[in-house]
C-alpha positions, 0 to 999 in steps of 0.5 A, a space after each residue: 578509499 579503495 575499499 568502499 566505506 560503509 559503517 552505522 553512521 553511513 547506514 544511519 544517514 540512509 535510513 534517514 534518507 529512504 524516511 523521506 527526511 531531506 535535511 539535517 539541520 546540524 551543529 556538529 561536534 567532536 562525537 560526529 567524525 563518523 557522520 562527517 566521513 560518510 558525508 564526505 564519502 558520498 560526496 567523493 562517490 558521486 552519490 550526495 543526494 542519497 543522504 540528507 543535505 546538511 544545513 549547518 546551524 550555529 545554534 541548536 535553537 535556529 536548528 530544531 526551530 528550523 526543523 519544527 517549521 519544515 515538518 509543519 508545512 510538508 508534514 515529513 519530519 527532518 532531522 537534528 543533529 546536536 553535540 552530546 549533552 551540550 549540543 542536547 541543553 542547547 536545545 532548549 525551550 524548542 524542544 518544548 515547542 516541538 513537543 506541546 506543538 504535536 511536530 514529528 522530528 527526529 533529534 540525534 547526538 553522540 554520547 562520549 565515547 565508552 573506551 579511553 585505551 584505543 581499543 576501538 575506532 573512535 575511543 576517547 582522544 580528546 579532553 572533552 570527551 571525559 568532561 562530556 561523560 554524564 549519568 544520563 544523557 538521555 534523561 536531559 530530553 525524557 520529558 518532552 520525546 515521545 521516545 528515546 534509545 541508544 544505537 547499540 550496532 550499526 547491524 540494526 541502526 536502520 530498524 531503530 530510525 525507521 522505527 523512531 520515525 514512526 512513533 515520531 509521525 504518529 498522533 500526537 506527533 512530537 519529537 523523538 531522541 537517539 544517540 550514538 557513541 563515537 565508537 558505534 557510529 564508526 563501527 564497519 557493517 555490511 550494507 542492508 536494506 529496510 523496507 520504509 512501507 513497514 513503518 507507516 504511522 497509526 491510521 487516523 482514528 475515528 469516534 465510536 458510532 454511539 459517540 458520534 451519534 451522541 455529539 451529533 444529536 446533542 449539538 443539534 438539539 442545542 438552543 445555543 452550540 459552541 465549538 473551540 478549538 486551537 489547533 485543528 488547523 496544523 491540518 488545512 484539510 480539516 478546515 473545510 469540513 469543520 465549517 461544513 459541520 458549523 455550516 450546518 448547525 449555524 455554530 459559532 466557532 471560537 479559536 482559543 490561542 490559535 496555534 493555526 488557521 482553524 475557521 476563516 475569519 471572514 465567515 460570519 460563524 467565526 467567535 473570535 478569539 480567546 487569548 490572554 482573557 481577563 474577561 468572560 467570553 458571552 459566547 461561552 457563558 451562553 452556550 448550552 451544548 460546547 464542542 471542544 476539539 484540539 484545544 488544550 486551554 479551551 478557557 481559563 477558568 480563573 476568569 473565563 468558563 462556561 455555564 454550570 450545566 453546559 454539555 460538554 464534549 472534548 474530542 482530540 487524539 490525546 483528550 485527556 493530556 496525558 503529558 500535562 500534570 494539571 488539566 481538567 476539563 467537565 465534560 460528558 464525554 472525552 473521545 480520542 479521534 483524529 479531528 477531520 474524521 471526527 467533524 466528518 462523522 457528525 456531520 454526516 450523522 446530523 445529515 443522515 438522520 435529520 437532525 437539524 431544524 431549519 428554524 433555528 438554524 436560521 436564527 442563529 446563523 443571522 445572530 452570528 452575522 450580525 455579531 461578526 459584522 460588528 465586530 469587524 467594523 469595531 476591528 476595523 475602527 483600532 487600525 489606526 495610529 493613535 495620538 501620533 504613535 504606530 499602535 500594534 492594530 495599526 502595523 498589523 493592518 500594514 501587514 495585511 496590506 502589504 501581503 494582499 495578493 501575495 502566496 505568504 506564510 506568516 509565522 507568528 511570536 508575538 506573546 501579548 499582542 497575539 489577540 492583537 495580531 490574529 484579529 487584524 491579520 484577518 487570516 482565513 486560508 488553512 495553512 497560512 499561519 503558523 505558530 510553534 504551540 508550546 512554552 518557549 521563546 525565540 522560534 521565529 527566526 529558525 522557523 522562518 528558514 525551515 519554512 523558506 526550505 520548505 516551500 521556496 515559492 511562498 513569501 515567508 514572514 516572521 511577526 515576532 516581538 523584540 523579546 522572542 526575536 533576541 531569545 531566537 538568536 538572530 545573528 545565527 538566523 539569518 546567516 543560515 538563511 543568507 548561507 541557505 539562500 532562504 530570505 524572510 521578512 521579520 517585522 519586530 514588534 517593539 515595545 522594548 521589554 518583556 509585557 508578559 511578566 508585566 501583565 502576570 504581575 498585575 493580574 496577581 497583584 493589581 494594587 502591589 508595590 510593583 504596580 504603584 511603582 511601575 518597575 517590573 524588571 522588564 525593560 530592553 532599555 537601553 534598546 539594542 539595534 535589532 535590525 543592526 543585528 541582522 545585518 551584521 549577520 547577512 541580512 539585505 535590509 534593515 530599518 527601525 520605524 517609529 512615525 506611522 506615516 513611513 511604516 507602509 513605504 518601509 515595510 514595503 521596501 522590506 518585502 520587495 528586498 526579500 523578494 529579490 532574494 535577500 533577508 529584511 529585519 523591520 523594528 517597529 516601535 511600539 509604546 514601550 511597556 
């Protein structure tokens, strides 16, 4: 150590640091002593701050998981580090996740070493390294990085991040894949320096003025507009100017697998939702002029679409899908626009020329009213139990209750009850729910400690089913968390089983043989000790609850254990499936 230390690997954890990336959510291996070392000698030099801080996950799904939710709630991408291609396939359905979710991450892993003779520092030394050696390492994650590369030298390691990090961060965000052999990483440079400023993401996009003025004026000569959306939300500020445009026009807005707060719930413009739908929405069989904007199933058209001769318009910053192989969508128009720029502009447009008539407006704004009062008090009459049982409105409802008053971020996993929870959770500040937006399961306990570091004063708050809650790989979870001093409430709820495939059997088969049987090959039975699990595993507190009385003092004690600095997993059981 005489001499100071300084190879890619040291070169690649600064960038990441002078990114703005504060974590690196680790499960290293044998292709990482180049990483190690450098860590180390930060340490040893006084200076650890200058690189990441390592937060050592003994899964890669809690890893990217972690990382996903960080990034959503700052908007600053953190990195993953894997083990070559194991470590890369660990990864899983979370990559999906962080793809169809539109999160920046930056995910890095080694690749086997290029030399087995000790021509370089590095070469291959260990049996793993032969049995790690694949065609192509890169391809495992090709269908769902926006962009992927080999560190070839440590002399340009810092344009390649800054650069990854870029195309990470601008829309549609999504994750990014490096690698690097061991023999790369360990490679001596001179210390270099890049300028960060010259990597800034693409600057949010407007619509064309004659596309804004087409929108606008089509929604305001609508009898009956309609807006959709599912994800508007992953940014809070563009909450309050779409309910200044519906606000204006008197739309109701329908949130279709609402991936986020997108409109609050409590203003009587709010639709509803869409989830699992099996029936036809009035809304959208009514409507004569449909506004859909960053939404990508904005219906099923199998069972639920609009009117023949409705017009339609879909605005994101991806209109087309271009990553999903069968989508179609009628409309007149597809513009790619930043959402909050796009809603600004017609408005503004309606504003400035107009457009709006006072009449109508008024009508429509007092049928929403009276619609939305009803469907509270319809909402309000399920949340209770049901013939002694604790039903899914009803723990909900506990929920609600139970964070009234509190800063919570709430994440969300919950599958078939999600309808369910979005309409008894009565969420309404941008922000503060959260979902992963993708395919895959088992993100919520991972997602849970990347929101706890990503924002230590707010109560986090996990709502996952008993399913996506063993998919996530809870003993891992919560002894990052316990490690990481990052304590979440996670409330199970269990119905034990899997209702997804159950409902999907009986959508395609109502009358089969698997329906007159009821056997869908679905049960958790004989039922697992979840909370036993985290325990086990750090957790401060643990309880499975069936009788609807005790639910509130149990959820209770959950939240005053989390909030003295200590996990708690609660299972609620539920009607099995």
């Amino acid at each position: 150590m005489a001499e100071r230390y300084y190879t890619t690997s040291t070169a690649f954890l600064e960038a990441l640091a002078e990114a703005g990336v504060r974590y690196a959510f680790a499960n290293l291996g044998s292709d990482h002593p180049g990483l190690i070392e450098a860590l180390a000698q930060a340490k040893a030099a006084g200076s650890p701050d200058s690189l990441p801080r390592v937060v050592v996950c003994p899964h890669e799904t809690v890893a990217l998981s972690a990382a996903h939710v960080y990034a959503m709630v700052t908007g600053e991408p953190q990195a993953v580090i894997v083990h070559v291609d194991a470590g890369t396939q660990n990864l899983g359905g979370a990559v999906n996740n962080a793809m169809r979710g539109r999160v920046p991450v930056l995910i890095f892993a080694g690749s086997a070493p290029f030399t087995q003779n000790g021509e370089l520092p590095g070469s291959r030394n260990e049996f793993i390294h032969w049995v790690q050696d694949v065609r192509d390492q890169r391809g495992i994650l090709r269908n769902y990085t926006k962009y992927d590369n080999e560190i070839r030298t440590g002399r340009n390691v810092k344009q390649l991040v800054h650069r990854a990090l870029q195309i990470a961060r601008s829309e549609p965000a999504g994750p990014v894949y490096l690698v690097g052999p061991r023999e790369v990483m360990e490679e001596p440079v001179e210390p270099y320096a890049v300028d960060p400023a010259a990597y800034t993401a693409i600057a949010p996009a407007a619509l064309a003025p004659e596309v804004t003025a087409e929108i606008a004026t089509a929604l305001a000569g609508a009898s009956r507009p309609l807006i959709i959306t599912s994800y508007l939300g992953r940014d809070p500020a563009a909450v309050p100017a779409l309910v200044e445009l519906a606000e204006l026009l008197a739309i109701p807005v329908v949130e279709a697998m609402a991936y986020h707060v997108n409109f609050p719930l409590d203003h009587p413009l709010h639709g509803g939702y869409q989830y699992h739908s099996v029936t036809q929405n009035p809304l959208l069989a009514t409507a004569d002029v449909i506004l859909t904007i960053d939404t990508d199933v904005p219906w099923i058209p199998a069972v639920n679409r609009p009117r023949d001769d409705a017009a339609i318009y879909c605005v994101d910053i991806d209109p087309l899908k271009s990553q999903i192989q069968l989508w179609h969508v009628p409309a007149r128009r597809f513009a790619a626009a930043n959402s909050k720029v796009a809603v600004r502009q017609i408005a503004a447009f309606v504003r400035k020329n107009n457009l709006a008539d006072p009449g109508a407006v008024a009508a429509r704004r007092a049928e929403a009213s009276q619609a939305h009062a009803r469907n509270v008090a319809e909402l309000e009459a399920k949340e209770r139990p049901r013939d002694g049982a604790i039903t899914a409105e009803y723990l909900t409802a506990c929920v609600r209750r139970l964070l009234e008053g509190e800063d919570a971020l709430v994440l969300t996993e919950v599958v078939t009850h999600s309808k369910v929870v979005a309409e008894h959770l009565r969420a309404s500040r941008p922000g503060s729910v959260l979902h992963h937006g993708g395919g895959s399961l088992g993100w919520g306990g991972g997602a849970a400690v990347g929101a706890k570091l990503a924002d230590s004063k707010r109560t986090v708050v996990a709502l996952v089913g008993d399913g996506s809650y063993l998919f996530g790989v809870p003993a891992s979870a919560q002894w990052v968390a316990r490690r990481y001093g990052a304590p979440a409430l996670t409330i199970i709820y269990d119905n034990r089983g899997w209702a997804a495939p159950k409902f999907s059997t009986l959508r395609v088969h109502p009358d089969g043989a698997a329906a007159a049987a009821g056997d869908f090959h679905v049960s958790l039975e004989p039922e697992v000790d979840l909370p036993g699990v985290a325990l086990a595993a750090g957790a401060g507190y643990g309880a499975t609850v069936s009788d609807p009385a005790e639910l509130p003092q149990v959820l209770k004690t959950a939240l005053e254990t989390v909030q003295g600095g200590r996990s708690a997993v609660v299972s609620v059981q539920l009607r099995g499936v």
